[in-house]
C-alpha positions, 0 to 999 in steps of 0.5 A: 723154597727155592725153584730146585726144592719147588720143583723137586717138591711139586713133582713128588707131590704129584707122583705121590698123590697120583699113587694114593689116588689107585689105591683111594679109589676103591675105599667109596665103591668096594663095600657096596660093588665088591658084594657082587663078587663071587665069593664076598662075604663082609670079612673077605670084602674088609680082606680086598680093601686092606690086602695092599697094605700087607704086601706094603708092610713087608716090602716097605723096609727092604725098598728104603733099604735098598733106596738108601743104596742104589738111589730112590729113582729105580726103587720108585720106577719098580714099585710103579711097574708092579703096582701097574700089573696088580692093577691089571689083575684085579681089573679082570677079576670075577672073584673076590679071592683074585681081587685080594690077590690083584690087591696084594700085587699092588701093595708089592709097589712099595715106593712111600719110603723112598718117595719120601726119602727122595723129598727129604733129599731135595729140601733143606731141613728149614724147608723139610717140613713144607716138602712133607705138608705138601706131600700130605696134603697130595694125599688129602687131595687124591682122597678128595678126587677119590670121593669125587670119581671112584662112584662115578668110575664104578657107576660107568664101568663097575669096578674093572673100570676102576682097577683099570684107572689105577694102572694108567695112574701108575704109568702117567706117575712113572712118566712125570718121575723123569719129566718133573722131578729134578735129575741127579739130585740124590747125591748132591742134596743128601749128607748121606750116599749110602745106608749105614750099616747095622741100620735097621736096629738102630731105628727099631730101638729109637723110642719117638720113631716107634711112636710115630711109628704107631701113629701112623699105623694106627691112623691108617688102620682107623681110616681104612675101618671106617671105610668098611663101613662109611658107603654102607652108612651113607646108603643104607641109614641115611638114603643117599644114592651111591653116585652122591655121596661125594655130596658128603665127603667133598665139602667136608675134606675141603672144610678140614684143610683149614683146620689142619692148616691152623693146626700145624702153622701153630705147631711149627710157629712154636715149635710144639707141633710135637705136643698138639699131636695127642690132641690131635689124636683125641679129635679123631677119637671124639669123631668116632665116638660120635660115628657110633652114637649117631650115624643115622644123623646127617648133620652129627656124621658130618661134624664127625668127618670132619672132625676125623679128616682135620686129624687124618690130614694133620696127622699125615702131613706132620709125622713123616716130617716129624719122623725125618728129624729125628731119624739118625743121619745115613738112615733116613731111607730106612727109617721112612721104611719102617714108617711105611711099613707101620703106615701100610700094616695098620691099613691092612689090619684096619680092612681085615679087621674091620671087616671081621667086627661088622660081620660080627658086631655092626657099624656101631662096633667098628666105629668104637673099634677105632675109638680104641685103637686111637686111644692107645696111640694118644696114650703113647704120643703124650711120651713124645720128645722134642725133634732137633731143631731144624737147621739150614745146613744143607745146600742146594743146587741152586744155591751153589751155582 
């Protein structure tokens, strides 16, 4: 990369895991704090913890739509802003139910798109797939961070404090958009200015976008299920207190870096990462299966988180590039937007119905719940083409001057 694109990226990165990071934080403390909220019950817990992904869903399309249109900066400023206030909500919320609607109005911030959008503006194609790594390797790290701090948080000032640190998180992102990442580069660095139009059938009808389409909702569907369920595991079978399970979750997400890191190094070196997706998909599958046959053994959880985190972090780090290259030109903003829209339905349906199967059939039922759900994926990924080879042909600023 050159400076232009390392700036470019390293902001973007920030802002995009300062993001992830509000929404994280909830995951380790909602089951075990949310159940003294007026109202809880395991389904509407499951319905709080997912209800973001909802109003993601919906908007997701129509803001990379719009950021394919009036430039991603003011798209990315807006959803901040009302990510900001959904936060304000649900910090001041003594009910479950005005926690789902707090929930709801941050998911209304639906910048993924067009801050992937803008990432994919700025870089080259030979440098793209580095750009989106580090991107998802800022999500992997706000998981981490998340494991770390929402304990501590929710210990010191109960969830309030919680939502409260997710509306600051918004503010500071909003600011390092302007101070960090490179003004004016939109139109410089893109092919394409404006969306074309008829866009959106386009995508829908293109078979390898659907199918990481897929992939995407359906790895965050199984993460956001299994956090139903993993503070309550940690806790309840395995005897260790709330403020320590980062004990647990740190150490092995650190481990899972290197795996993904071998994964998508072999993947790019040959120019196969398109086939090693569907194994991909079978390791997270194998650490569910072994979740539910032995989540009251330390050492088994530990071999299958970090077995689930090798696929979760390969996964979110290779498929929005995977996805830029195949996405017709003059449609890359739309195309993000379905992919957000996919990513952000599956976290919803992983809460909601993750909620629903504890209720009715325990932690053993979720985890094979998301057994399942990746196994569909992994039959669909195995149809995955070849993307177009990666070229160099977009220049830069700092090339050109």
């Amino acid at each position: 990369m050159n400076t232009h694109e390392r700036r470019a990226t390293a902001g973007l990165s920030i802002i995009f895991g300062m993001r992830m990071l509000g929404l994280f934080l909830i995951l380790p403390v909602f089951t075990l704090y949310g159940s003294d909220l007026d109202g809880a019950t395991p389904a509407l817990i499951g319905l709080a913890i997912g209800a973001y992904g909802l109003t993601q869903a919906v908007l997701q399309v129509p803001f990379g739509m719009l950021s394919d249109r009036i430039g991603r900066r003011p798209v990315i400023v807006f959803g901040l802003l009302l990510f900001a206030l959904g936060s304000v909500v649900a910090a001041q919320a003594e009910s479950v139910q005005t926690v789902i609607l707090g929930r709801a109005l941050q998911g209304c911030g639906a910048i993924a798109a067009a801050v992937m959008a803008l990432a994919a503006d700025l870089t080259r194609d030979t440098q793209r797939t580095k750009a989106m790594a580090l991107i998802g390797i800022s999500v992997g790290a706000a998981f981490l961070v998340a494991m770390v701090a929402g304990p501590g948080i929710a210990a010191a000032s109960g969830l309030a404090g919680v939502f409260w640190v997710t509306a600051a998180l918004a503010l500071v992102a909003m600011a390092l958009l302007f101070f960090l990442v490179p003004a004016g580069g939109e139109k410089a660095f893109r092919p394409e200015v404006n969306a074309r139009a008829g866009g959106l059938p386009i995508v829908l009808r293109h078979p390898d976008l659907l199918r990481l389409d897929l992939g995407v909702l359906v790895l965050h569907l199984v993460l956001t299920a299994s956090f139903v369920v993993l503070p309550v595991v940690l806790e309840s079978r395995l005897g260790i207190p709330r403020g320590d399970h980062w004990l647990v979750y740190v150490p092995v997400l650190i481990l899972s870096v290197a795996g993904m890191a071998l994964i998508i190094m072999i993947g790019e070196r040959r120019q196969i990462l398109h086939r090693l997706l569907a194994g991909v998909a079978a390791l997270v599958i194998v650490a569910d299966l072994i979740m539910a046959g032995f989540s009251g053994w330390l050492p088994a959880l530990v071999v299958a988180l970090w077995l689930f985190f090798v696929g979760f972090n390969t996964l979110e780090a290779s498929l929005p590039s995977l996805l830029t290259r195949f996405a017709p030109e003059g449609l890359r903003g739309t195309a993000l937007g379905v992919y957000a829209t996919a990513q952000f339905l599956g976290a919803f349906l992983g809460g909601a119905l993750g909620g629903l199967v504890y209720g009715r059939f325990g932690v053993e039922g979720v985890f094979i719940f998301c057994a399942l759900a990746a196994s569909l994926w992994l039959a669909v990924a195995m149809g995955l083409r070849a993307p177009t080879p990666v070229t160099d042909h977009n220049t830069t600023q700092a090339e050109t001057s």
